[in-house]
C-alpha positions in Angstrom: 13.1 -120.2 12.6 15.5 -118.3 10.9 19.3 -119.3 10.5 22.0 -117.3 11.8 23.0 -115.3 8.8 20.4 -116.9 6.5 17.2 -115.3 5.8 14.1 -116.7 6.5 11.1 -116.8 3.5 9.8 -113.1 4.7 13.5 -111.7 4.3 13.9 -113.5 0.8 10.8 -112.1 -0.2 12.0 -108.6 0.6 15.3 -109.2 -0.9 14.1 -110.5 -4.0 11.9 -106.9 -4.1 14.8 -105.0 -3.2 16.9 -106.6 -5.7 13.9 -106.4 -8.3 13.4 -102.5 -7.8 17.0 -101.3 -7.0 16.9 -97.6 -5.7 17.0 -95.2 -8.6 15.7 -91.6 -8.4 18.3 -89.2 -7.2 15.4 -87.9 -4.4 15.5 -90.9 -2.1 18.2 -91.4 0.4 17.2 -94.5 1.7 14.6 -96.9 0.0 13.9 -101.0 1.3 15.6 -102.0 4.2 14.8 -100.1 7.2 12.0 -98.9 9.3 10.6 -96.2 6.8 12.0 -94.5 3.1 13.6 -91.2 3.4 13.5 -88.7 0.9 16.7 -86.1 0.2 14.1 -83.3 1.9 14.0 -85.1 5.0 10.4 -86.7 4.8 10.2 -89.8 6.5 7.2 -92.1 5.1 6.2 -95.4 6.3 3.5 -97.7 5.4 1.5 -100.8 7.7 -1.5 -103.1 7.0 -3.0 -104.7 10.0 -5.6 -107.8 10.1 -8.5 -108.9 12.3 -7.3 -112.1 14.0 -3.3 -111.2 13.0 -2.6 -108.4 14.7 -5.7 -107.9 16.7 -8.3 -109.9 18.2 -12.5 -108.0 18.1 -13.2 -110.3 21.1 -11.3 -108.3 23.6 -10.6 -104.7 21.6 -13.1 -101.8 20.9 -13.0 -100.0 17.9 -11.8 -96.8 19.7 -8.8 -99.3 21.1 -8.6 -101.0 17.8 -8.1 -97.2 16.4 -5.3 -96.1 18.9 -3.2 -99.3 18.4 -3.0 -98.9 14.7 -1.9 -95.4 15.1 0.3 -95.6 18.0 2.3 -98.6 16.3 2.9 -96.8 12.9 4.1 -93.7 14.5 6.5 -96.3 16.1 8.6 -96.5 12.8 8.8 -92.7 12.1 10.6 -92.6 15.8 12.5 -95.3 14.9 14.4 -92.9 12.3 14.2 -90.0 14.9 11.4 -88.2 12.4 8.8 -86.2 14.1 5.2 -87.1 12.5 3.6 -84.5 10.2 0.5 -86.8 8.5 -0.9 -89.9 8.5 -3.4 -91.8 5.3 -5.5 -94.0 6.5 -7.2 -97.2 4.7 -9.9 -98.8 6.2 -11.1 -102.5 5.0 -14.3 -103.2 6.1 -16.5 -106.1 6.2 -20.3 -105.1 6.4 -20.8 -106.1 10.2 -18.6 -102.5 11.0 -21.3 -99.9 11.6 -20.7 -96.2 10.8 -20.7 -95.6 15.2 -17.8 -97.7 14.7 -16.2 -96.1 11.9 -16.4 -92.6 14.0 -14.7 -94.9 17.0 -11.5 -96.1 15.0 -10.9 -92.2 14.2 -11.5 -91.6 17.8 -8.9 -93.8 18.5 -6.9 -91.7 15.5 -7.4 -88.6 17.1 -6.4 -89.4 20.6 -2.3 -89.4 19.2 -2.7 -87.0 16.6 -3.6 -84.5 19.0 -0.8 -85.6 21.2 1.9 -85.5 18.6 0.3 -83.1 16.9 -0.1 -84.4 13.1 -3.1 -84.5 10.8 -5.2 -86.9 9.2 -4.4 -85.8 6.0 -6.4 -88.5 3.6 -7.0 -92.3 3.0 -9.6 -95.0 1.5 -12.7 -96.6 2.7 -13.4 -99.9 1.0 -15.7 -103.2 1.5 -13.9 -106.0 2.2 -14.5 -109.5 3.9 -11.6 -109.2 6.8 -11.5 -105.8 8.8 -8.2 -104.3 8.1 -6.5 -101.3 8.7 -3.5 -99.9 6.4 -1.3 -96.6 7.8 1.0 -94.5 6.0 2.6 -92.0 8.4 4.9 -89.2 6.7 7.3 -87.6 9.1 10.1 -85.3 8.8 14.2 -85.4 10.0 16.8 -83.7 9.4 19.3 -86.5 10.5 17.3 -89.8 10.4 18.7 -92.8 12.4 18.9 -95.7 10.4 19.2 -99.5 10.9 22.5 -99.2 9.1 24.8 -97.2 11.3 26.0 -99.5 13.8 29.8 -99.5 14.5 32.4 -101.7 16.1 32.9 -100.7 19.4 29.7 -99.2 20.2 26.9 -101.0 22.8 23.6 -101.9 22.0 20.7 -100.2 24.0 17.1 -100.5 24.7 14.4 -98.4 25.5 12.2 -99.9 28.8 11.2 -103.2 29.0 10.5 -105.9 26.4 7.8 -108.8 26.2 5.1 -106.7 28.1 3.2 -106.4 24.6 3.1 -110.7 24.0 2.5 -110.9 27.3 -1.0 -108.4 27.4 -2.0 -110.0 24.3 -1.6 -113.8 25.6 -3.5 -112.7 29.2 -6.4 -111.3 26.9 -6.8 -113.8 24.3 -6.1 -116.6 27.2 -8.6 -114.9 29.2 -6.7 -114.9 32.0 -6.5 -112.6 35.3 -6.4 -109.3 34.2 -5.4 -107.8 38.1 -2.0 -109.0 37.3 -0.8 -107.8 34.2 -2.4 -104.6 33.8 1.0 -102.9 32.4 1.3 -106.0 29.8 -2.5 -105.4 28.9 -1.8 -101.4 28.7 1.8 -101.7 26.1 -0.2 -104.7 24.0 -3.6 -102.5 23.5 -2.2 -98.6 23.9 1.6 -99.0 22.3 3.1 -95.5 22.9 5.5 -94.7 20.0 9.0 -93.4 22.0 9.5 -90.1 20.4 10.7 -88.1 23.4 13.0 -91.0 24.0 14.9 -91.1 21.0 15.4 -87.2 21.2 17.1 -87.7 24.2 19.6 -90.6 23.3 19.5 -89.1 19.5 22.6 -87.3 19.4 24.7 -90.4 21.0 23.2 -93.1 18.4 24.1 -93.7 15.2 21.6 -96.8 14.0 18.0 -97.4 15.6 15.4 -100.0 15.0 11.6 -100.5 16.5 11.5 -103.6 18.2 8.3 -104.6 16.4 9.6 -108.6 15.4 11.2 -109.4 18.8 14.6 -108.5 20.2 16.7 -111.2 18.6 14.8 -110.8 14.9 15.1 -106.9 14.8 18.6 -107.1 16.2 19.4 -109.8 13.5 18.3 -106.8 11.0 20.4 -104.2 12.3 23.5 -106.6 12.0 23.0 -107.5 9.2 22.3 -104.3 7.3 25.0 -102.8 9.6 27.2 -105.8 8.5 28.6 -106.0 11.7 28.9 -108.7 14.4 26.1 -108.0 17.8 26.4 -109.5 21.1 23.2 -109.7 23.6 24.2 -110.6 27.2 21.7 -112.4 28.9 22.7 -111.0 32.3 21.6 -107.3 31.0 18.4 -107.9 29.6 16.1 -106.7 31.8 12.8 -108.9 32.9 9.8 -106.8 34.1 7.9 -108.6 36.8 4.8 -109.1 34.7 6.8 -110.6 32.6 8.1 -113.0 35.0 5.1 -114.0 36.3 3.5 -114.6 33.4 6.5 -116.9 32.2 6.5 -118.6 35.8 3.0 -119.7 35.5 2.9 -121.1 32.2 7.0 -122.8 32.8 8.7 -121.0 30.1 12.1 -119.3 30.1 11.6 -115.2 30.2 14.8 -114.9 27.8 13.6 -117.3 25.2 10.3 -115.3 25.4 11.7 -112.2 25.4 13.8 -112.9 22.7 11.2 -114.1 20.2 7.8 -111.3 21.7 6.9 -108.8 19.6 5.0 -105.8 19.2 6.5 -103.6 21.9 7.1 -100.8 19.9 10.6 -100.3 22.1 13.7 -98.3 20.8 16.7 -100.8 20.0 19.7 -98.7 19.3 23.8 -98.4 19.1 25.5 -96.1 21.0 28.6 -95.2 23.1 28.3 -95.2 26.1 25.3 -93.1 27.5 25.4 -90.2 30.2 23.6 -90.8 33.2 21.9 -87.6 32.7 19.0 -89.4 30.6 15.7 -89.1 32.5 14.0 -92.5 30.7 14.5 -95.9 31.3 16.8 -97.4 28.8 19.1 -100.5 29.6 22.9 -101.5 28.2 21.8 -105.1 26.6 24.8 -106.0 24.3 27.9 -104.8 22.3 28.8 -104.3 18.6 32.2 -106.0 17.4 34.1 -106.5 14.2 33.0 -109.2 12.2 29.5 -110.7 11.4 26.4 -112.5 12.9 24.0 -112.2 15.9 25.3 -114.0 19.1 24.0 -114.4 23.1 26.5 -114.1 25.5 25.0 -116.6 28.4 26.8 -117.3 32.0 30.1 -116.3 30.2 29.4 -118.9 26.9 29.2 -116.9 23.7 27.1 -118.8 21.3 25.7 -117.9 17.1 21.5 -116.6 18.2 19.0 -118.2 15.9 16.6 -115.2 15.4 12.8 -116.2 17.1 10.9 -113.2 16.2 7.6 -113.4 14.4 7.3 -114.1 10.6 4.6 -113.6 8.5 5.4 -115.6 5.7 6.1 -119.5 6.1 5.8 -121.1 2.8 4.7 -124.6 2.6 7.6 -126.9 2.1 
């Protein structure tokens, strides 16, 4: 678990490389650090690997599914910056159980949201490998992209929808538990739907904007701290979809703590003034920004420092 205000070994690692490679060339506006690089022409470009039994399990996807969530949650990070998607490369690791049928299926998947957000599959790799994996690089374009950075004092932090639906589908699945219950939970951890007509409606009232990819309290621990500003989440506005409750009910564990920690929603965290009511999606008021520095819950009036729960991929042996 990560300290408040003290990275944990994944954000070293990324500090060290961001330290190592200090951005340089007069064409890129933002480099390491947020959801995707910018470049000074407004191109948005963002880059995911994805694992067989790390961020998706063969014994309860398809190939055409396996395809889909890929996609959908690297388009995630170009709506993140408020870019609309132009391309996507696509690398595909391949262990020699995948047939050619299930080659065609992944792209299946593919095409499915590049029809929808109309972007093409512009290139990529094919390679042998031990592990099926999947590495994405979606290019996008802005003319003002949000970035994790823009958070200001006085401002409140928002969220698109509900959160922990994703951890929730993927724990009923791999559990094998009753699907009939948590069909919304299954939908968000198999089909994530990247929120781009969301953050065009709430674009022009935001100034910073993060994909809730790590959990709520990890991803709003990186927007305070490269925002360098102090967040509050109040427990009393974080919203608990019933699936979510359930779930949590059945299995005795506190929705907050596990909504704080669930990742993989693919939500829209962002800071803001306050909203008009005029905004046709769901998006709820879960926190302020202050002056100052750190990530703190605000529980039954009790304002206390929020150790960040969210998922880490790399915990080095001591």
């Amino acid at each position: 678990m990560i300290k408040n205000n003290e990275p944990g070994e994944e954000l070293a690692i990324i500090e060290y490389i961001r330290s190592r490679f200090p951005q340089r060339h007069p064409d890129i506006i933002k480099g390491i650090g947020d959801d995707a690089m910018v470049l000074r022409n407004g191109y948005v470009i963002s880059t995911d690997s994805f694992i067989e039994t790390v961020h998706f399990n063969m014994q309860y996807f398809n190939y055409k599914m396996l395809g889909y969530r890929t996609m959908g949650a690297s388009l995630s990070d170009l709506a993140a910056m408020a870019a609309q998607p132009v391309a996507a490369l696509v690398s595909l690791q391949l262990p020699s159980k995948v047939k050619s049928g299930d080659i065609k299926a992944i792209y299946d998947g593919f095409s499915e949201l590049s029809r929808k957000y109309r972007f093409d599959i512009a290139g990529g790799d094919i390679v042998q490998s031990p592990c099926l994996g999947i590495t994405i690089t979606v290019i996008g374009r802005s003319r003002e992209p949000l970035l994790r950075s823009g958070a200001r004092p006085g401002q409140y932090l928002y969220v698109t929808n509900f959160l922990g639906l994703a951890e929730v589908g993927r724990k009923v699945l791999a559990q094998r538990l009753s699907k009939s219950r948590f069909e919304t939970a299954i939908s968000r951890h198999c089909f994530p739907e990247p929120r781009f007509a969301e953050v065009q409606a709430f674009r022009k009232y935001a100034s910073a904007c993060i994909d809730t990819s790590d959990g709520l309290s990890t991803d709003t621990y990186h927007m305070m701290r490269e925002s360098r500003v102090k967040i509050i989440i109040d427990t009393n506005h974080v919203p608990i979809h019933s699936e979510v409750g359930a779930y949590c009910q059945d299995h005795n564990i506190d929705p907050l703590t596990f909504i704080l920690a669930a990742g993989e929603d693919f939500e829209l965290l962002f800071s803001a003034r306050q909203l008009p009511g005029t905004i046709k999606y769901p998006i709820f008021q879960i926190g302020r920004i202050m002056r100052g520095k750190g990530l703190f819950i605000l529980h039954d009036g009790h304002e206390s420092a929020l150790e960040p729960s969210g998922y880490e991929h790399l915990r080095f042996p001591k």
